[in-house]
PDB file of N, CA, C and O in Angstrom:
ATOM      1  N   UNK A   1     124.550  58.238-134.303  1.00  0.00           N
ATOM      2  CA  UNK A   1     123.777  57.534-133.313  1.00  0.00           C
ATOM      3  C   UNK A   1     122.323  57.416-133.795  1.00  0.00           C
ATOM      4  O   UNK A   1     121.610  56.412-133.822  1.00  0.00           O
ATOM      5  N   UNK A   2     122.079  58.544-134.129  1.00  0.00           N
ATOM      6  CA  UNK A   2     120.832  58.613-135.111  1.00  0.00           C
ATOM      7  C   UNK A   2     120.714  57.796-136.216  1.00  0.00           C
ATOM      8  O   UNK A   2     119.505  57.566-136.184  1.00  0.00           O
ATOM      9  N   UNK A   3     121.153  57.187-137.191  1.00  0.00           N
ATOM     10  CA  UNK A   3     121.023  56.573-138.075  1.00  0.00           C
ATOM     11  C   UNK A   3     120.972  54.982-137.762  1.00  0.00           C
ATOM     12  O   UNK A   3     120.255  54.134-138.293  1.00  0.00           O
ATOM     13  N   UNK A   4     122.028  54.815-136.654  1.00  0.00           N
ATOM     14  CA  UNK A   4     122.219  53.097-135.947  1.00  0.00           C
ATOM     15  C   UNK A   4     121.064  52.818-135.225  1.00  0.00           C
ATOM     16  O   UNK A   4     120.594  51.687-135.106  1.00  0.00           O
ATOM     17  N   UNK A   5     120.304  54.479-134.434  1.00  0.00           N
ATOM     18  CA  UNK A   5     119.004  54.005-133.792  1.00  0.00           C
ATOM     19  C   UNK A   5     118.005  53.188-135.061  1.00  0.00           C
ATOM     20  O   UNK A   5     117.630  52.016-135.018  1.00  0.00           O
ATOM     21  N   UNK A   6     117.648  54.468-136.460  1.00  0.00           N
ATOM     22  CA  UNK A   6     116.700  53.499-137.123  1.00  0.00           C
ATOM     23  C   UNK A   6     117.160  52.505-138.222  1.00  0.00           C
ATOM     24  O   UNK A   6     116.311  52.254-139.078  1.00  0.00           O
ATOM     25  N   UNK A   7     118.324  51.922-138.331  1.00  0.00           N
ATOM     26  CA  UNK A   7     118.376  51.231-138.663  1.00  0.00           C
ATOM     27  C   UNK A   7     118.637  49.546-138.038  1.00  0.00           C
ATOM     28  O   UNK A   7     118.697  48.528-138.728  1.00  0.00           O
ATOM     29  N   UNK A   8     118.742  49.628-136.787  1.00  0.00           N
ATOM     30  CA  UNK A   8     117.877  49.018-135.779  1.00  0.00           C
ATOM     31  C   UNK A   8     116.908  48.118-136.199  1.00  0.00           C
ATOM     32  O   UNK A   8     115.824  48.397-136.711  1.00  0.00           O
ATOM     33  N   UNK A   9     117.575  46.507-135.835  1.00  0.00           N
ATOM     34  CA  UNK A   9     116.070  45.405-136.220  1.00  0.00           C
ATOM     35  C   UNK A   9     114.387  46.079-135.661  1.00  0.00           C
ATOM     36  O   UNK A   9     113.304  46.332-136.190  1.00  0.00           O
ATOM     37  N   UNK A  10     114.958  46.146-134.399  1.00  0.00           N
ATOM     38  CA  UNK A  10     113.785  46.306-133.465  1.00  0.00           C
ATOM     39  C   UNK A  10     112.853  47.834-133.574  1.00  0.00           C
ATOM     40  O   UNK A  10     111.637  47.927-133.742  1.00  0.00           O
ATOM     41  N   UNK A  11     113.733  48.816-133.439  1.00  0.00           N
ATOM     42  CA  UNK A  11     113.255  49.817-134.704  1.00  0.00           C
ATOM     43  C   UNK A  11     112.494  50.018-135.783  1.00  0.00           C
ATOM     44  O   UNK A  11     111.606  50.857-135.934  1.00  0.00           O
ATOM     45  N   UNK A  12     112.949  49.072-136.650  1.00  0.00           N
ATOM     46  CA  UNK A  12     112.444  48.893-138.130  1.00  0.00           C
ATOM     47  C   UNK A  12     111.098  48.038-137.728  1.00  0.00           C
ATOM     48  O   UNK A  12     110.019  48.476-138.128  1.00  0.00           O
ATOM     49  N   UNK A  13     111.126  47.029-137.077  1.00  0.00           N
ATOM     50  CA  UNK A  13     109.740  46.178-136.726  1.00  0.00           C
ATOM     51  C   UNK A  13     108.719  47.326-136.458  1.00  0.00           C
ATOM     52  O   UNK A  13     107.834  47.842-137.141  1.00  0.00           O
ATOM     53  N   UNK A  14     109.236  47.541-135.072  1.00  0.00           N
ATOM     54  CA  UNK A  14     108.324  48.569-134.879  1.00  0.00           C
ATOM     55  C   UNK A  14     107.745  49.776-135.112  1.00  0.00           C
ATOM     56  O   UNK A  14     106.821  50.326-134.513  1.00  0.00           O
ATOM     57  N   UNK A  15     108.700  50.300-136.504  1.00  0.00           N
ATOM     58  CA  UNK A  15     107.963  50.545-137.270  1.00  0.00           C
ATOM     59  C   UNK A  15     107.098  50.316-138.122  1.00  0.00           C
ATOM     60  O   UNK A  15     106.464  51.210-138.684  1.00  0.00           O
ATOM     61  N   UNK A  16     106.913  48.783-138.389  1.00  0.00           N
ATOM     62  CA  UNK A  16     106.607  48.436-139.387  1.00  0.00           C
ATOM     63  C   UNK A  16     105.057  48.057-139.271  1.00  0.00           C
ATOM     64  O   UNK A  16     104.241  47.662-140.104  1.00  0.00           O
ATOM     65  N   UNK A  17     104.985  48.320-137.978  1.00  0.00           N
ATOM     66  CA  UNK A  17     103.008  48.124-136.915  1.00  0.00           C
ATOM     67  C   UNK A  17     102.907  49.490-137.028  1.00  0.00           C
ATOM     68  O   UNK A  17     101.784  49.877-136.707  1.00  0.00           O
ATOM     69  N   UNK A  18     103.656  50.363-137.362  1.00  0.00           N
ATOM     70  CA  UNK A  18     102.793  52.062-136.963  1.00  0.00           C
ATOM     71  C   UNK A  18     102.854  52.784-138.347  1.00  0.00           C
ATOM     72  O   UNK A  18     102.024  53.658-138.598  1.00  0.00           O
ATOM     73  N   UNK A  19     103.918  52.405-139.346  1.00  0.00           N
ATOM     74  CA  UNK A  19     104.039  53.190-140.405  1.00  0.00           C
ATOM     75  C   UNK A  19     104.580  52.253-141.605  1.00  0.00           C
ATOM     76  O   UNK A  19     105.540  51.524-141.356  1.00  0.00           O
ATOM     77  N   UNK A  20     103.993  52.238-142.930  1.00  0.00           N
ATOM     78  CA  UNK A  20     104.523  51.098-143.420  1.00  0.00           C
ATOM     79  C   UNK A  20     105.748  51.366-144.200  1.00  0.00           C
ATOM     80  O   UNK A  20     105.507  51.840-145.310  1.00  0.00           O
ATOM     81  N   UNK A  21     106.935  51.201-143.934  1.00  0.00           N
ATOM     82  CA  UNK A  21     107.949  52.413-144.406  1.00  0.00           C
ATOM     83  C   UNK A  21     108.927  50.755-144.974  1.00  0.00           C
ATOM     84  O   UNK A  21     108.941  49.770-144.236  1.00  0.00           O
ATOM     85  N   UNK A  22     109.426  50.765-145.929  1.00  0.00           N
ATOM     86  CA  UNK A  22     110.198  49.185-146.134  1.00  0.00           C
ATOM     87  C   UNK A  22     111.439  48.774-145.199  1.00  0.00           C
ATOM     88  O   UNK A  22     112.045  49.843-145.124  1.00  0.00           O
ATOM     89  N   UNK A  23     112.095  47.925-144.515  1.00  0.00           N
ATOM     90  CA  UNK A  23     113.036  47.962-143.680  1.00  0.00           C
ATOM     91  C   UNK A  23     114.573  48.281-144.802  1.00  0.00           C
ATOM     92  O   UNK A  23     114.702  48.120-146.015  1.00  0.00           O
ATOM     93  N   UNK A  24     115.216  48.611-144.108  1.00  0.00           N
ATOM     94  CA  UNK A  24     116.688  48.564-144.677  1.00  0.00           C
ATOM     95  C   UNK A  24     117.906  47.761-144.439  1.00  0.00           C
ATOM     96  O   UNK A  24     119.075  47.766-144.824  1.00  0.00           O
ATOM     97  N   UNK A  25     117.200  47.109-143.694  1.00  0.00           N
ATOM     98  CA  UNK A  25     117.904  46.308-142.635  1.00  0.00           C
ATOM     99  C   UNK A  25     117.850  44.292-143.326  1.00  0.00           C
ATOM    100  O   UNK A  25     117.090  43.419-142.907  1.00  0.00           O
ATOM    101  N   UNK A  26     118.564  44.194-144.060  1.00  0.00           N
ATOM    102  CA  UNK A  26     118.477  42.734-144.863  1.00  0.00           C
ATOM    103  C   UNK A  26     118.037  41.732-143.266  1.00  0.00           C
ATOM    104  O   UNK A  26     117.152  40.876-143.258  1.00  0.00           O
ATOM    105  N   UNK A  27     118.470  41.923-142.640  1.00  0.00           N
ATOM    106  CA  UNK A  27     118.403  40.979-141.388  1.00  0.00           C
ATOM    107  C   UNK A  27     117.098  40.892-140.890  1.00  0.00           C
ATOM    108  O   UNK A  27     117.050  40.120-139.932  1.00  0.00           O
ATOM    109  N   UNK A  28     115.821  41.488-141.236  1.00  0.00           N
ATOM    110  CA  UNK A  28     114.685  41.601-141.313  1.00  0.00           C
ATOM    111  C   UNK A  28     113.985  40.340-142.226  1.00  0.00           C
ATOM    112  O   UNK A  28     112.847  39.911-142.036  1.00  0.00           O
ATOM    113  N   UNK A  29     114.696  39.975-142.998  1.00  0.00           N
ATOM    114  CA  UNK A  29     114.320  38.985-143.937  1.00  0.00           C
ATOM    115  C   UNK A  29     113.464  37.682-143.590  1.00  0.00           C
ATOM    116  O   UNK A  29     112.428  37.280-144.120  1.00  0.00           O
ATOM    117  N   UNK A  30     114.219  37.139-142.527  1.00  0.00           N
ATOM    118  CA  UNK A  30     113.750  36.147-141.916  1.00  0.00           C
ATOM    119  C   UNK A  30     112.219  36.296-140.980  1.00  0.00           C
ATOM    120  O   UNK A  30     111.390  35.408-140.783  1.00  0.00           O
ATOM    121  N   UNK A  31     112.196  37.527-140.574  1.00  0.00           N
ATOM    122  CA  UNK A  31     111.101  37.628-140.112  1.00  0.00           C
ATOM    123  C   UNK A  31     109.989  38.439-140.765  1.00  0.00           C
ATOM    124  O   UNK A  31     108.889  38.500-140.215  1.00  0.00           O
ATOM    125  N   UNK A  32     110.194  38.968-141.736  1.00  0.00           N
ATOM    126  CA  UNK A  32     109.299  38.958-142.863  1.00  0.00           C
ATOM    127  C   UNK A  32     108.767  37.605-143.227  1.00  0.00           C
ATOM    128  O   UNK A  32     107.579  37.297-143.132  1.00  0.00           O
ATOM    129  N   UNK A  33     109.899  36.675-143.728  1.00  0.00           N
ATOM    130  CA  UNK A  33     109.079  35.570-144.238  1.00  0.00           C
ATOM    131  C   UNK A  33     108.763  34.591-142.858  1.00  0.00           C
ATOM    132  O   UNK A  33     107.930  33.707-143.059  1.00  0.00           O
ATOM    133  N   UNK A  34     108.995  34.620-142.315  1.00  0.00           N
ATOM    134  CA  UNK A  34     108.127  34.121-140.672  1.00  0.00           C
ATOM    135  C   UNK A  34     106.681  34.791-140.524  1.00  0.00           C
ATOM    136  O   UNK A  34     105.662  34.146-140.273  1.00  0.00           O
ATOM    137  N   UNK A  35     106.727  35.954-140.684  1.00  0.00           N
ATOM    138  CA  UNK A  35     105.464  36.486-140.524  1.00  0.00           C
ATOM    139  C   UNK A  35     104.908  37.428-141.615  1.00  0.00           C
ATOM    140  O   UNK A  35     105.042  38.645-141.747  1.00  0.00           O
ATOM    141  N   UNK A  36     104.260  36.535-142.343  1.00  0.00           N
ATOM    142  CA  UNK A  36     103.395  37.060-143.421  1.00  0.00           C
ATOM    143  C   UNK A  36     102.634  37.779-143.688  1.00  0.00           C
ATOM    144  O   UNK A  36     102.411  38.326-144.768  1.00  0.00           O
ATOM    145  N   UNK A  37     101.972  37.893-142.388  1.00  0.00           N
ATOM    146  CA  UNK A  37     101.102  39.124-142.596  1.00  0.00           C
ATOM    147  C   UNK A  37     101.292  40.507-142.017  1.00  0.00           C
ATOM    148  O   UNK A  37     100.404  41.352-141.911  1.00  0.00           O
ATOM    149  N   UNK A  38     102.848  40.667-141.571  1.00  0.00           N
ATOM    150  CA  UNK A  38     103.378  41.710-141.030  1.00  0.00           C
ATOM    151  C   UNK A  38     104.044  42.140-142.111  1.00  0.00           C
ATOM    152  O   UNK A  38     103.838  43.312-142.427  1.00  0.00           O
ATOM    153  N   UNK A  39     105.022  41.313-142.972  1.00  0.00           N
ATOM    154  CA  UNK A  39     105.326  41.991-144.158  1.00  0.00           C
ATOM    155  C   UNK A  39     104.600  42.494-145.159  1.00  0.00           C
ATOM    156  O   UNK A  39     104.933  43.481-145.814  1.00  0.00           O
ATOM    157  N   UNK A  40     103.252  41.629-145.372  1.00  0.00           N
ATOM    158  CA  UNK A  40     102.355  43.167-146.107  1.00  0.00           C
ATOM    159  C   UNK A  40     102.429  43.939-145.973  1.00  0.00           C
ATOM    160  O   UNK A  40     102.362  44.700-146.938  1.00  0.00           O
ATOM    161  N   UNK A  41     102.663  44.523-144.473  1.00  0.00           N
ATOM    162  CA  UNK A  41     102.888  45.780-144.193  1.00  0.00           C
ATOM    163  C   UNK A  41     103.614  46.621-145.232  1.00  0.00           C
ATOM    164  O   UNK A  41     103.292  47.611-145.887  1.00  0.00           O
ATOM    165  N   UNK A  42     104.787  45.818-145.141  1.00  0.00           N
ATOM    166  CA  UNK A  42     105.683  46.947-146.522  1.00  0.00           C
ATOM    167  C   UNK A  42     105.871  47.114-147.465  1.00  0.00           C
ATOM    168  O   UNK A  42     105.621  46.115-148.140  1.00  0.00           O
ATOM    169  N   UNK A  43     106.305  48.103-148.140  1.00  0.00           N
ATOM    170  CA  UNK A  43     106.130  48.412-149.326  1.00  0.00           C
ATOM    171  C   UNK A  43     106.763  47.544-150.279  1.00  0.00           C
ATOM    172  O   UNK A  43     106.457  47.473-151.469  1.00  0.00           O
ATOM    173  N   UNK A  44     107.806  46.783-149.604  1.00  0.00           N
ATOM    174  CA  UNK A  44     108.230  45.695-150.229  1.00  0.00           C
ATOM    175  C   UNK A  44     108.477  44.434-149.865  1.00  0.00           C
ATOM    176  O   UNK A  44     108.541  44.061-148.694  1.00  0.00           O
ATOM    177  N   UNK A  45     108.628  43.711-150.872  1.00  0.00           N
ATOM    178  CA  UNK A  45     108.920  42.084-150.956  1.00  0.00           C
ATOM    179  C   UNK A  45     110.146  41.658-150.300  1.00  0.00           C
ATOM    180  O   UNK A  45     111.164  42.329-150.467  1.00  0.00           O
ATOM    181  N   UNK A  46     110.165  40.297-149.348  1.00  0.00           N
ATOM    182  CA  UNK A  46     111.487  39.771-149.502  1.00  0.00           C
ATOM    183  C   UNK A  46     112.332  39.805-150.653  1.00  0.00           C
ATOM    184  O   UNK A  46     113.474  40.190-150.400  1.00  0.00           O
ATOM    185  N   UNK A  47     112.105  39.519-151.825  1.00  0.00           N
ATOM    186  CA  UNK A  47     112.594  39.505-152.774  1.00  0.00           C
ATOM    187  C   UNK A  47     113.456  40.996-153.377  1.00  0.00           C
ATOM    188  O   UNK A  47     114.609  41.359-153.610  1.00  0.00           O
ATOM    189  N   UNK A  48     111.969  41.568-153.442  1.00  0.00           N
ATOM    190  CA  UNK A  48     113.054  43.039-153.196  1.00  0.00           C
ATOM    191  C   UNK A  48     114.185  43.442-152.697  1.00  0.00           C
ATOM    192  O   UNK A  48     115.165  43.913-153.276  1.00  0.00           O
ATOM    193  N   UNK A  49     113.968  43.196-151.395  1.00  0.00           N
ATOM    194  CA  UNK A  49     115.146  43.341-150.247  1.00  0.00           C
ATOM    195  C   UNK A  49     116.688  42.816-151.158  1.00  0.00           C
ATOM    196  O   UNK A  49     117.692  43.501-151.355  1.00  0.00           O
ATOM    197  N   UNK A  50     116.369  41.104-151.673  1.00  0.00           N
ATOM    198  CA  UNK A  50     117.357  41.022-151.621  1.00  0.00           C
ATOM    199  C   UNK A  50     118.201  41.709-152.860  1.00  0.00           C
ATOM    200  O   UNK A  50     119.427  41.600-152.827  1.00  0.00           O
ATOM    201  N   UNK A  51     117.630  42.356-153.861  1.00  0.00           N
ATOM    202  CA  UNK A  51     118.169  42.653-154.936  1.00  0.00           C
ATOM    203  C   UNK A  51     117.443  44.510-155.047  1.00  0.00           C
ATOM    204  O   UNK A  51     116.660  45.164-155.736  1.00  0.00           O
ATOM    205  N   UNK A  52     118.157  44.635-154.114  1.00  0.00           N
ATOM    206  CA  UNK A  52     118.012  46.519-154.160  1.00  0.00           C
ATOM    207  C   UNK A  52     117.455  47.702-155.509  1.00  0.00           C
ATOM    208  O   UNK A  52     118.403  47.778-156.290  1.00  0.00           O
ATOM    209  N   UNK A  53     116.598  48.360-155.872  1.00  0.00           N
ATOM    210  CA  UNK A  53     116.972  48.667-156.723  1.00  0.00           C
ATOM    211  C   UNK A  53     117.964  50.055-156.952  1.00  0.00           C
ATOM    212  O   UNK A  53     117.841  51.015-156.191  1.00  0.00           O
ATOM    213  N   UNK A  54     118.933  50.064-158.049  1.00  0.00           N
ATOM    214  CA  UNK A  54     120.394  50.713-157.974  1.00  0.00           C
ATOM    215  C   UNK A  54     120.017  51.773-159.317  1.00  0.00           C
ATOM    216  O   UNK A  54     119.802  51.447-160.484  1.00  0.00           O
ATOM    217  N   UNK A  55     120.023  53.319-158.621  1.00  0.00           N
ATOM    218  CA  UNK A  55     119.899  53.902-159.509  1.00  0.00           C
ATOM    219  C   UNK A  55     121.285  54.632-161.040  1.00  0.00           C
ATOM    220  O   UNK A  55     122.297  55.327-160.958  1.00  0.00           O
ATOM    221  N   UNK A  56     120.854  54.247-161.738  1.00  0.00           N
ATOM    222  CA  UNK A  56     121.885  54.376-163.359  1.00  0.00           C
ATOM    223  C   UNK A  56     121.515  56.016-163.097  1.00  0.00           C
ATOM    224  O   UNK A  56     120.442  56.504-163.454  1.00  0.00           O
ATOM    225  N   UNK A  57     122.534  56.741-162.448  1.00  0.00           N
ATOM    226  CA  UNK A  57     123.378  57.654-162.867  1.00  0.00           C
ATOM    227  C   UNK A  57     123.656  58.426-163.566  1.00  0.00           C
ATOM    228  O   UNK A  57     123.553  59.633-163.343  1.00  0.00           O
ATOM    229  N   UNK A  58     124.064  57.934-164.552  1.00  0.00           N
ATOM    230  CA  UNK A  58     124.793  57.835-165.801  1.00  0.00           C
ATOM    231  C   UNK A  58     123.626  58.202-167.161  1.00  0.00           C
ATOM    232  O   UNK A  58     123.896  58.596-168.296  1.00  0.00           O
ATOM    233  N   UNK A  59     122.246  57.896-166.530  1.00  0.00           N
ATOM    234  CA  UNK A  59     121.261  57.771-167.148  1.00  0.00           C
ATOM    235  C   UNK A  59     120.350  58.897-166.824  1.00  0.00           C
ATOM    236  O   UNK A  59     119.788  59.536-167.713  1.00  0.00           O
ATOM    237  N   UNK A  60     120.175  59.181-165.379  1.00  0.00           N
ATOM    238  CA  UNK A  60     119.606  60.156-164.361  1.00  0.00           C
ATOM    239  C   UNK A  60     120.501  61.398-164.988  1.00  0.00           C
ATOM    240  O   UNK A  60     119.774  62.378-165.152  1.00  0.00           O
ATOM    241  N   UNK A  61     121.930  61.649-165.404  1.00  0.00           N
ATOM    242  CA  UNK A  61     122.596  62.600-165.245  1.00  0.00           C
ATOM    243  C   UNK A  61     121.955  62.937-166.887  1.00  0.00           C
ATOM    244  O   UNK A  61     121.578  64.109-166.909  1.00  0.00           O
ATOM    245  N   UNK A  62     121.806  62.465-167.806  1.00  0.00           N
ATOM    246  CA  UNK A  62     121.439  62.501-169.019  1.00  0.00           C
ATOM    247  C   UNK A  62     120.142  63.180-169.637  1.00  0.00           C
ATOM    248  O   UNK A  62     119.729  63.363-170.782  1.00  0.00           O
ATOM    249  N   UNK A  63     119.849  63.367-168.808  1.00  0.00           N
ATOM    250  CA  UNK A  63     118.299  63.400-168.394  1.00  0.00           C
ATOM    251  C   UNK A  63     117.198  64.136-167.400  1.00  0.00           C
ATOM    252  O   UNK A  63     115.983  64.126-167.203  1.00  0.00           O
ATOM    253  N   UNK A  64     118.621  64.904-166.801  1.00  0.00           N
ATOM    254  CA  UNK A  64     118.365  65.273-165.803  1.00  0.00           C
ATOM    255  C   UNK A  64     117.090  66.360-165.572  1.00  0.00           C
ATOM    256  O   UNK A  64     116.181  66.465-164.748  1.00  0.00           O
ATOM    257  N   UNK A  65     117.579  67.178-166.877  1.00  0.00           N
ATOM    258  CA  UNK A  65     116.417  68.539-167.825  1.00  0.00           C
ATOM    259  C   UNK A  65     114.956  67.623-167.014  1.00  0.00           C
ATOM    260  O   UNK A  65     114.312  67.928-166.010  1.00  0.00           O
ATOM    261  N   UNK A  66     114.813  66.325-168.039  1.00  0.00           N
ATOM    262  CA  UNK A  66     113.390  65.809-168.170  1.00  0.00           C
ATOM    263  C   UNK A  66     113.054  65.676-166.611  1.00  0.00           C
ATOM    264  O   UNK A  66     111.862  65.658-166.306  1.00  0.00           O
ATOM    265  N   UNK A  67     113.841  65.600-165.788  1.00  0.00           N
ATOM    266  CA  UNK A  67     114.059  64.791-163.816  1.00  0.00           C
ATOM    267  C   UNK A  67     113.059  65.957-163.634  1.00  0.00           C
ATOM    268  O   UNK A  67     111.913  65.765-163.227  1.00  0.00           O
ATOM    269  N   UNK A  68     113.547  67.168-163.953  1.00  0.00           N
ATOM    270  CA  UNK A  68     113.751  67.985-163.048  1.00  0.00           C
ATOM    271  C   UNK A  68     112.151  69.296-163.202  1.00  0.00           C
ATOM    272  O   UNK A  68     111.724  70.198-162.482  1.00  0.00           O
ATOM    273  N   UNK A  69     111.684  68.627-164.696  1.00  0.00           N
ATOM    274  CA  UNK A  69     110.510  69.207-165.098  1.00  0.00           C
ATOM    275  C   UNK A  69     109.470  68.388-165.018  1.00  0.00           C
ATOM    276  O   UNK A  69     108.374  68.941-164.921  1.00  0.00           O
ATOM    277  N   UNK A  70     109.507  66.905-165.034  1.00  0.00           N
ATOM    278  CA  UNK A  70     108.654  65.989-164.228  1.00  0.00           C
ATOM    279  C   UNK A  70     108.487  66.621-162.458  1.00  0.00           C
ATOM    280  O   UNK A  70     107.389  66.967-162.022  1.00  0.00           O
ATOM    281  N   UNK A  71     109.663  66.673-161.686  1.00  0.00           N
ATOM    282  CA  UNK A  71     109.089  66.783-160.404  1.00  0.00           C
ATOM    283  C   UNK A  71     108.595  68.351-160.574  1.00  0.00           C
ATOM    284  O   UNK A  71     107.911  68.590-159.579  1.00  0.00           O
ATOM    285  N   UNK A  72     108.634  69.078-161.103  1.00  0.00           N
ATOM    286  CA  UNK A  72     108.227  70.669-160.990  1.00  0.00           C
ATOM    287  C   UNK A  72     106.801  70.443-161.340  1.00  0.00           C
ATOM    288  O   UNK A  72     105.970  71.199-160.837  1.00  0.00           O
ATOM    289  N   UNK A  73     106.330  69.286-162.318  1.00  0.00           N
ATOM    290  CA  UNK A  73     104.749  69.260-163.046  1.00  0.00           C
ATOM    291  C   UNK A  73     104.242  68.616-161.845  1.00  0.00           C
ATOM    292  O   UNK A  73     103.470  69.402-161.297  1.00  0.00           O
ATOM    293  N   UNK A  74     104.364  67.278-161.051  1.00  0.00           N
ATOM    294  CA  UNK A  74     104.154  66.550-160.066  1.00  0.00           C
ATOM    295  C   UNK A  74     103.982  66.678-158.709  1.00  0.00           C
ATOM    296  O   UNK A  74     103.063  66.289-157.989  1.00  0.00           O
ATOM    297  N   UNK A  75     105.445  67.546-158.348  1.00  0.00           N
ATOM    298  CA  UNK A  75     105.352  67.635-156.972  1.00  0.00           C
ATOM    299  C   UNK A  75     104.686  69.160-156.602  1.00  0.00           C
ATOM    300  O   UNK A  75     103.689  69.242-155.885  1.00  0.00           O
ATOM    301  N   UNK A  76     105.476  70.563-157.280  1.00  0.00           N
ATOM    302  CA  UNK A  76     105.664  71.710-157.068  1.00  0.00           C
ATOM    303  C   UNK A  76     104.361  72.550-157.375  1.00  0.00           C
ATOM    304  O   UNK A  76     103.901  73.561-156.845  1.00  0.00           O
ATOM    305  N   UNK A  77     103.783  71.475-158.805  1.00  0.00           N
ATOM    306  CA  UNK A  77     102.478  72.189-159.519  1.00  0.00           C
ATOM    307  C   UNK A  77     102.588  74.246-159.026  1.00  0.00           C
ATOM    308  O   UNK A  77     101.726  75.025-159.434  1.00  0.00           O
TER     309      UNK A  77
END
């Protein structure tokens, strides 16, 4: 119930006046590009939206050593 609340058109808008968080919600699209200066708001582009970015795995799993000593230098200091 929790998850259908924020993923929610009306939800996501209104978040999008209090916190600039990107929608998840593709159906947002149209009113992004209707209102231009509300989608500044977010962190991302229509364009974005429509082509997600998809994390390689396969690549992350490879690598993981380097993942995992980047966020320890970054986040954890």
């Amino acid at each position: 119930m929790y998850i259908n609340m924020t993923v929610d058109l009306l939800a996501q808008l209104g978040q999008a006046n209090e916190i600039p968080y990107g929608p998840t919600n593709k159906l947002l699209l149209d009113v992004m590009n209707a209102y231009p200066n509300l989608s500044k708001k977010f962190p991302a582009s229509p364009q974005d939206i429509k082509s997600p970015y998809r994390v390689d795995w396969d690549s992350f799993s490879k690598n993981y050593s380097k993942a995992i000593d980047l966020w320890n230098r970054r986040v954890v200091k």
